[in-house]
N, C-alpha and C positions, 0 to 999 in steps of 0.2 A: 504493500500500500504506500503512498503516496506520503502519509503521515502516520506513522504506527504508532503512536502517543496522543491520538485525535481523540480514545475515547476517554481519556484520562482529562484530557483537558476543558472537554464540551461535553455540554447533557441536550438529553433529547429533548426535542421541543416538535412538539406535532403541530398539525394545521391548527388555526382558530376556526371555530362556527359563528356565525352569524345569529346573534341572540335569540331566543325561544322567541320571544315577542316579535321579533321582527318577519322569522323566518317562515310561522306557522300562517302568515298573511296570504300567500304564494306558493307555487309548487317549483320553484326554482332553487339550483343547486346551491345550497349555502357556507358551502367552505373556503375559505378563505387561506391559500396558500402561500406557503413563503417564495419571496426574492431567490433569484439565481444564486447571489452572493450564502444567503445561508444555507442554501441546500447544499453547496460545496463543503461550508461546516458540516451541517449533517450529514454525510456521507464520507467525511473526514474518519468519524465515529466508526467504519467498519475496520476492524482491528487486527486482521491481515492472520486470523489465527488458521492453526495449524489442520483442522478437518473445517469447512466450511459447510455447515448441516443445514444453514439457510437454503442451499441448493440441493441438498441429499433426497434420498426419494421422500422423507420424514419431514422434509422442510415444503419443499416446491415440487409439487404433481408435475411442473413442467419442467423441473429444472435448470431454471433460469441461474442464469452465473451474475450473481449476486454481487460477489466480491470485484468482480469485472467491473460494472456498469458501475460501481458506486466507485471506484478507482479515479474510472474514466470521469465522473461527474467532478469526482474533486481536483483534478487538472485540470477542470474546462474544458474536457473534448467531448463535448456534449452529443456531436455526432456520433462519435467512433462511442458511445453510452447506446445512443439508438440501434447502431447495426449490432451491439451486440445484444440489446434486449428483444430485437425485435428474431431474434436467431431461432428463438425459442419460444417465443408469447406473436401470437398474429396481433393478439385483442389487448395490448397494455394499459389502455384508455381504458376497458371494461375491466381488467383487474385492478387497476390501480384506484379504484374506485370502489368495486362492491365484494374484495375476497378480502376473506375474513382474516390475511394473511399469517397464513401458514408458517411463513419462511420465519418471521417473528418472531415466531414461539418457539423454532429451533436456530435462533440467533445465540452464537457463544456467550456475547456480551451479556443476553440476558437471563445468564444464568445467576447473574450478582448484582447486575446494572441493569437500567432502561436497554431492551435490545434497538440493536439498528432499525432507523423508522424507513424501512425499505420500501415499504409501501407509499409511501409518499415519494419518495425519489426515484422510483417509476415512473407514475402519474406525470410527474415533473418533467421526465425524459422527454416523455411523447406529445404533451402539451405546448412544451418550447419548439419542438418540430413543426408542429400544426402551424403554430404563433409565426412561427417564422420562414414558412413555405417550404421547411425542409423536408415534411412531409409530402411525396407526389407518388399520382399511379404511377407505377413502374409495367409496362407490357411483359411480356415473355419474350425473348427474341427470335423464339419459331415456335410453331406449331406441330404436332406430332399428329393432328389427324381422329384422334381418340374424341367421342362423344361421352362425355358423362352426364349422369343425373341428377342432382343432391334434395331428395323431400324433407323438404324441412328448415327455416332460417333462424334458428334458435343459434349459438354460441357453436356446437358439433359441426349442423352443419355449415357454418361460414367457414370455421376453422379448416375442413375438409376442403372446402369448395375454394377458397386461397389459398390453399396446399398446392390442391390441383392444377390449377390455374397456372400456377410459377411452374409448375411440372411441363408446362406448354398446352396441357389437354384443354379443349375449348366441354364450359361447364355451364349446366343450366342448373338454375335451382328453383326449384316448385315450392311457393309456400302456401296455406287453406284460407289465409286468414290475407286481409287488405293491405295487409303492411310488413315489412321484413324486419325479422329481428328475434322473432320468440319469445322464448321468455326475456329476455334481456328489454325488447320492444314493451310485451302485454303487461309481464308481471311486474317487473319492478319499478317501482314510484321514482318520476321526472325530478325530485328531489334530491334523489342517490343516484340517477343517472338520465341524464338530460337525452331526450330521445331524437332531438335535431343539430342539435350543437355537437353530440358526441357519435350515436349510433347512426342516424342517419348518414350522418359526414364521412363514415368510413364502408358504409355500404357505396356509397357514388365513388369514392373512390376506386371500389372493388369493380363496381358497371364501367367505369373509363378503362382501368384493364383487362377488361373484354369476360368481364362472367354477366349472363346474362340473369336475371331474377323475373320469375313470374308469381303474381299474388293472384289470390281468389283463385287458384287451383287442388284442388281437393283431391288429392289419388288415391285411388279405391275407394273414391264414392263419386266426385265429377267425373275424374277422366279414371279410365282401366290402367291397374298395373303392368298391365302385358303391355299397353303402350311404348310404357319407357323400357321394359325389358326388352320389346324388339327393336326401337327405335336408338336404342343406347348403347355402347359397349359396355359399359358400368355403370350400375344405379346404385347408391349409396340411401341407405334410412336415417335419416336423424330427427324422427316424431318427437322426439323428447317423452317424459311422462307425463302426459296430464289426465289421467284419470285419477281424480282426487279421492281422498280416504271418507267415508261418508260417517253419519253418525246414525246406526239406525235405533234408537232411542222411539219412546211414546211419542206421539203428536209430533214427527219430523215434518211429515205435511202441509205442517202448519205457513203461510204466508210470512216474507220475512226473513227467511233463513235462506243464507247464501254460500257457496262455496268461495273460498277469498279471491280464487283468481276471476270469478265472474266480478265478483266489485273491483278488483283491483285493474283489468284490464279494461272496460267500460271507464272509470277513472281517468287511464292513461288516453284513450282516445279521446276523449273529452275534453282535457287540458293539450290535445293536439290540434286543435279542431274539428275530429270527427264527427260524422252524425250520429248518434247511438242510433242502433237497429233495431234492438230489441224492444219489444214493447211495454218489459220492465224496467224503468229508471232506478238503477240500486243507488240509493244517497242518502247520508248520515245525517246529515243535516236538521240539528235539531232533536238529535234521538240519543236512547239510552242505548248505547252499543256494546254488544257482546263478543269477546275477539275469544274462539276456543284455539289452542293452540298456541304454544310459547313460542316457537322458533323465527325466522326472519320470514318470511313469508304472515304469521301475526303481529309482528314487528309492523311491518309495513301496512298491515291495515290499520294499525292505530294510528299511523303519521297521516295517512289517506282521510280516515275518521276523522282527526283533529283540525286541516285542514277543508272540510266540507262542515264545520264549525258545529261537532255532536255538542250535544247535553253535554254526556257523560260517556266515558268508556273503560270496560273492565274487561283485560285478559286473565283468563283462566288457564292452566296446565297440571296436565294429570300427574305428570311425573313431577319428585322434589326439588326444589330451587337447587341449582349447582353449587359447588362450595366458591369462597371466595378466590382460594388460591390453592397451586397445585397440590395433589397428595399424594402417598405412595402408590395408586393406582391408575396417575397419569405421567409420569417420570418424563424427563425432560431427554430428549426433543422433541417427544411427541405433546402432539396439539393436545392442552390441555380442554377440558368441560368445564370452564370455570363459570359464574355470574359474571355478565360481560349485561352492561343498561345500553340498549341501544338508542341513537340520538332519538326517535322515536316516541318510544318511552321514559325519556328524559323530558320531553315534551310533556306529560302529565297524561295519565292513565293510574286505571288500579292494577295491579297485580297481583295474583295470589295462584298458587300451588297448590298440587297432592289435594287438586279438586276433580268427583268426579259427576257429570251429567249422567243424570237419572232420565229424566224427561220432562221431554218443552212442555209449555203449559199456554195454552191458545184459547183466544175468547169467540163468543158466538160467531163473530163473522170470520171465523180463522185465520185469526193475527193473532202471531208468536204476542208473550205480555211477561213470559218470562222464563226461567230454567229449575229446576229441583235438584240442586245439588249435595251432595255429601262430602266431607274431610276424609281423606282415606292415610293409610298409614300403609308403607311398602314393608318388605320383607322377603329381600332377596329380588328376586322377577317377578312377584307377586305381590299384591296388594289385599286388606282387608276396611273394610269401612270402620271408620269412628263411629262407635254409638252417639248419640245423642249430638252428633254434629252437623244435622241435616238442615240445609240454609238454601232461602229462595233470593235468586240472580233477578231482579227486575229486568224488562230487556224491551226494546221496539223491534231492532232489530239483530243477526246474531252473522257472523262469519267463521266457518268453519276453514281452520287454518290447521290442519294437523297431521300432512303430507301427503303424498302421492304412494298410486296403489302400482301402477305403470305405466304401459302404454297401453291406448287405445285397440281394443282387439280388432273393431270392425272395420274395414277398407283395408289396406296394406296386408297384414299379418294374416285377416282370414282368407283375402285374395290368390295371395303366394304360399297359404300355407304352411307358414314357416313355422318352423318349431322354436317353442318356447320357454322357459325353466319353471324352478316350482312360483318367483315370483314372479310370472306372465312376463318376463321378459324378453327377449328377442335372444335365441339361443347362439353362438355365433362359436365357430373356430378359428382363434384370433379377432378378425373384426370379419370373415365370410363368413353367411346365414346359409340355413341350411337348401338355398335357393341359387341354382347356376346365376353364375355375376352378379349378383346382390349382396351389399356388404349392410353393414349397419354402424353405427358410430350414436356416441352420449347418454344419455339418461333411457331412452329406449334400449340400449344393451347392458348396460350396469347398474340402471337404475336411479332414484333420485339424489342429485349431488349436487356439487360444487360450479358453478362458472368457469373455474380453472381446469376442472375434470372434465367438462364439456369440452373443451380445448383442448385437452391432451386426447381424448377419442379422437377429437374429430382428425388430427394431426397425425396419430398414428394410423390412423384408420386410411386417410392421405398415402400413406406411404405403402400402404399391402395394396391397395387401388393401382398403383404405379407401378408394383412392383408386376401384379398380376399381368396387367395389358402389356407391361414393355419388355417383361424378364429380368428387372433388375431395376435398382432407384438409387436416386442422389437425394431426393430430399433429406431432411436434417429429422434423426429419430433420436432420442432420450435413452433410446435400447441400445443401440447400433451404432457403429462410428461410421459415419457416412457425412459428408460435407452438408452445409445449410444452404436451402434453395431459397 
């Protein structure tokens, strides 16, 4: 490193946010990052040690060379930071923003210190690029001729579909839905990640290097599977999971009750200027809101909530509050389980644990009015109810936020067939289904995860695609020493 006495000298200093008051007026991004100059200090702070596990499989899904890019940042070769971050991460905008990062919590430094705030000197890399037109499409400089298909524009398959692309194959991606992006687009709130200024911006960039994006394309229920299977050498799955976890409880029925990515994506269109379609307007507004499920995705409907100006809103989760800080059952470098308040819920909400829903409780004209819940107490994988701790959740309305089951069985998977495992997932050898040229890549093959996991599928998945059609590949694999494309 550059300065190997950097973390001795400097402490970390993360972004500032833009006050609760201010920020919950608007659905715009409210972090407020530092100057050139000090992000060279902070990245001064990575300590040049002797295994660097920010990058090891424990630190970074994609393994991103950590110690590099923050080297490069603090000499000012803020380029030669880019080509090296970008070697390895397509989407650094979309992690430097919403992973929860990993690399962090297997930082040396923070085994005794603030670890490196890497994540922010990411973010930093790709945004000064943008800032300063260093960011541009790059073409392929030939073509090989190959047609690919990629279903699906969630995180998988972009990462796939700019794999490919650099590979020189000319690639079409089919997305169901009016707009590109997936979850990154639908789910996550314009607050944590601006859907014009960041996602769309790197989508056009991706159309000027010649991949083409179709929306409002539905495959296996608009257009037939075998379309792209005969019309394509390669078709790639990246559906993501969205068949949500249901609650089936007394009076679900009841009006009112939504699953989070129905409000959360009606939300994001909203604040885009779309039309809503649906002839249900889901909006908080004014109501006593009930968020089930603790994780970032209930996270997110509370910011959504407090922003469409609820009453009131109270998250529930079944499982116990995490402990504060690590214990012998999370050992360092791996990602701890800790209580981590997200900006969100910082914002004001209730919170409460080791609650479990009984059944909704709906009035004559079938509107949800509230929930019967109980205190439970765990016991290993198991739980038993508190006596005498049975409590009613007032509620207008309620979002079920409490994960994904997998992928969508009907169109794609019943069309082709394909075999699946015991969790309905898309069964694959390496990233090939059990379907001549059909590969699959992200949350439809491993299930519901990470942004960054989306990315590492779809990238690997990139390269068995390459490998299959040409006999052999250069693009750049995390498994395999093979040069980055």
């Amino acid at each position: 490193m550059g300065k190997p006495t950097g973390f001795k000298e400097y402490k970390r200093e993360d972004f500032k946010y833009a006050p609760v008051s201010e920020r919950i007026k608007n659905y715009n991004e409210f972090t407020y990052c530092h100057d050139e100059g000090k992000m060279q200090t902070q990245a001064s702070r990575c300590m040049d040690c002797g295994v660097p596990f920010c990058h090891s499989y424990s630190g970074c899904p994609l393994a991103n060379i950590v110690p590099e890019f923050n080297d490069s940042v603090y000499q000012g070769r803020w380029a030669e930071a880019l080509d090296i971050l970008l070697s390895t991460n397509n989407f650094p905008e979309f992690t430097g923003r919403i992973c929860p990062a990993i690399c962090e919590t297997a930082c040396v430094l923070g085994i005794n210190d603030d670890p490196v705030s890497i994540k922010n000197i990411e973010v930093s890399i790709v945004e000064k690029a943008f800032k300063e037109g260093v960011f541009k499409p790059k073409k392929p400089s030939k073509r090989t001729g190959k047609k690919i298909a990629v279903v699906g524009s969630g995180p998988a398959g972009l990462a796939t579909a700019d794999q490919l692309n650099k590979a020189g194959h000319s690639v079409t991606v089919y997305e169901r839905d009016s707009v590109i992006g997936g979850l990154v687009r639908q789910g996550i709130p314009n607050f944590k990640l601006d859907k014009i200024d960041v996602v769309q911006r790197r989508v056009d960039i991706m159309a000027k290097e010649g991949i083409e994006f179709l929306t409002n394309k539905h495959i296996g229920i608009d257009i037939p599977t075998n379309d792209l299977t005969t019309n394509y050498d390669a078709v790639v799955l990246a559906t993501g999971a969205s068949k949500p976890r249901d609650l089936p409880i007394k009076n679900r029925d009841a009006n009112g009750i939504y699953f989070a990515m129905e409000f959360l994506s009606q939300s994001n269109k909203r604040v885009e200027g779309y039309e809503i379609e649906k002839e249900v307007e889901i909006l908080a507004t004014g109501k006593d809101v009930v968020v089930i499920g603790g994780g970032d995705t209930g996270s997110d409907c509370v910011g959504t909530s407090i922003r469409q100006k609820a009453k009131s809103i109270t998250q529930i989760e079944l499982m116990p509050k995490p402990p504060a800080e690590r214990n012998d059952s999370m050992p360092w470098p791996e990602y701890p389980r800790i209580f981590r308040l997200s900006t969100s819920q910082a914002e004001g909400c209730t919170m409460d644990y080791n609650v479990l829903s009984k059944s909704f409780i709906k009035n004559e004209e079938g509107k949800v009015t509230g929930i019967n819940c109980v205190k439970i107490e765990w016991q290993g994988r198991g739980f038993s109810e508190i006596e005498g701790s049975n409590f009613v959740l007032k509620t207008d309305i309620v979002f079920l936020a409490m994960g994904f089951l997998g992928p969508d069985q009907e169109g794609v998977i019943e069309e082709l067939k394909l075999e699946t495992n015991q969790r309905s997932n898309i069964k694959t050898t390496g990233y090939k289904t059990s379907s001549e040229k059909v590969f699959t890549a992200g949350d439809c093959r491993r299930g519901q995860s990470l942004v960054v996991w989306a990315i590492v599928e779809g990238r690997e998945c990139a390269r068995e695609v390459d490998e299959y059609l040409m006999g052999g590949s250069m693009l750049y694999s995390k498994n395999k020493s093979f040069c980055a494309v």
